[in-house]
C-alpha positions in Angstrom: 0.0 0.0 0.0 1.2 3.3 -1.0 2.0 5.9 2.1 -0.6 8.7 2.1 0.9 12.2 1.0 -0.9 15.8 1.9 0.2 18.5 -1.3 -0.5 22.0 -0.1 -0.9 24.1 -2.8 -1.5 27.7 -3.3 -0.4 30.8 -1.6 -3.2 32.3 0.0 -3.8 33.0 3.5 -6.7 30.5 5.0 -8.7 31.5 8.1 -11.8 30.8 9.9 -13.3 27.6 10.9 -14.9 24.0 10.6 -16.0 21.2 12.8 -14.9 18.3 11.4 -16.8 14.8 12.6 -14.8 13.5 15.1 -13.3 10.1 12.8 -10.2 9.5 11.6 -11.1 10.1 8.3 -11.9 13.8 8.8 -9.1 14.6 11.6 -6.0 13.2 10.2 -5.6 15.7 7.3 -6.7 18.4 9.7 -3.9 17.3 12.2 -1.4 17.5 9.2 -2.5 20.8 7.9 -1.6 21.9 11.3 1.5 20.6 11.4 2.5 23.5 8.8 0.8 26.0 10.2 3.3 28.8 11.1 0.5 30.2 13.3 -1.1 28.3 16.5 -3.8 26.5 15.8 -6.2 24.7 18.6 -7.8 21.6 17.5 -10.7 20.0 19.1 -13.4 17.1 18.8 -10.4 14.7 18.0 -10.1 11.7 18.6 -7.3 9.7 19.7 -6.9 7.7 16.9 -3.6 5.4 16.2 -3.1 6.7 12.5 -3.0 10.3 14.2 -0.4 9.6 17.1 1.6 7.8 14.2 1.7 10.6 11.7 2.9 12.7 14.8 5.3 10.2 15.8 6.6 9.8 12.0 6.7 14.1 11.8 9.2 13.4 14.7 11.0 10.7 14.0 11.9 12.7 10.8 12.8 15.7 11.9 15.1 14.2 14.5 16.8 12.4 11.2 16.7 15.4 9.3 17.2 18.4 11.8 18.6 20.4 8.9 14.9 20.0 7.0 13.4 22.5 9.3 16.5 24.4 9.8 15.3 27.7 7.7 12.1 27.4 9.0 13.4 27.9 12.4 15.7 30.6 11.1 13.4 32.2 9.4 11.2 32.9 13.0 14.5 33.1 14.9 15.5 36.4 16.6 19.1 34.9 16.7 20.4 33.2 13.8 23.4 31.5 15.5 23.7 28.2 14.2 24.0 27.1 18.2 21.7 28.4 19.0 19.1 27.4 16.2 20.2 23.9 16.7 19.6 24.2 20.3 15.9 25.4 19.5 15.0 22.8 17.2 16.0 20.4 19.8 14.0 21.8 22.8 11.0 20.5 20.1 12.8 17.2 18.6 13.6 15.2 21.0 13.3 12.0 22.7 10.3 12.9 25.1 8.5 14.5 21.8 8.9 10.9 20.1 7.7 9.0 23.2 6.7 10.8 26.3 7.1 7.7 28.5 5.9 7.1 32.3 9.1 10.1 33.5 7.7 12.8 30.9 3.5 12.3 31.8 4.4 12.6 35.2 6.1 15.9 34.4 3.5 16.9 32.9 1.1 16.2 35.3 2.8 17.7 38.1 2.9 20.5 35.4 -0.6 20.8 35.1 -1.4 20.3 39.5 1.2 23.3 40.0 -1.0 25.2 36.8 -4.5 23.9 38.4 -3.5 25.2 42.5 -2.4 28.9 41.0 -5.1 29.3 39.0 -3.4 29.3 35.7 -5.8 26.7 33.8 -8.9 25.4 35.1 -8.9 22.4 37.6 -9.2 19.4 35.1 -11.0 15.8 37.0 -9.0 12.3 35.5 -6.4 12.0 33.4 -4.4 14.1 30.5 -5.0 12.8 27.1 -1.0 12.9 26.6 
């Protein structure tokens, strides 16, 4: 089976809205769009689907093989251009705990999120992150 490739085309700024259905079909083209997004983007209704957390894993995976792929990218939004120091960027994004969190990184996060919750930074959140 052939892999799946996403072509963005065109040069014109998008904006507004949609509410996809919340199935794979609909989210994982959605989650890929936003991968190139140079703006933030919030994403919600989706679900945790394998195919999604492995397109995120494989976006990883290659841009820790190919740190030079995003290099201009990351120079071209840098406010130093020191090669150190866009290397040392790039891997503050790529590294092992954004392949695979693992048991160490969720709890970090979690304690994250308790410290965020008792100062009133977020809103107190009942079970378990979706990380």
């Amino acid at each position: 089976m052939p892999a799946v490739q996403f072509v963005v085309e065109g040069g014109r700024t998008l904006s507004g809205s949609i509410r996809p259905s919340g199935n794979k079909n609909a989210a994982l083209p959605i989650v890929a769009a936003a991968l190139l997004s140079p703006n933030p983007v919030h994403l919600k209704n989706v679900p945790r689907i394998r195919d999604i957390e492995t397109v995120l894993r494989r976006s990883v995976m290659h841009a820790r093989r190919h740190p030079e792929a995003s290099r201009e990218y990351v120079r071209s939004h840098a406010q130093e251009l020191a090669e150190e120091v866009i290397r040392a960027h790039i891997g503050l994004y790529v590294n092992d705990f954004t392949e695979d969190l693992g048991a160490e990184g969720l709890r970090a996060v979690e304690a994250l999120f308790e410290a965020a919750e008792k100062k009133g930074i977020v809103p107190e959140y009942e079970g378990r992150l979706g990380v």
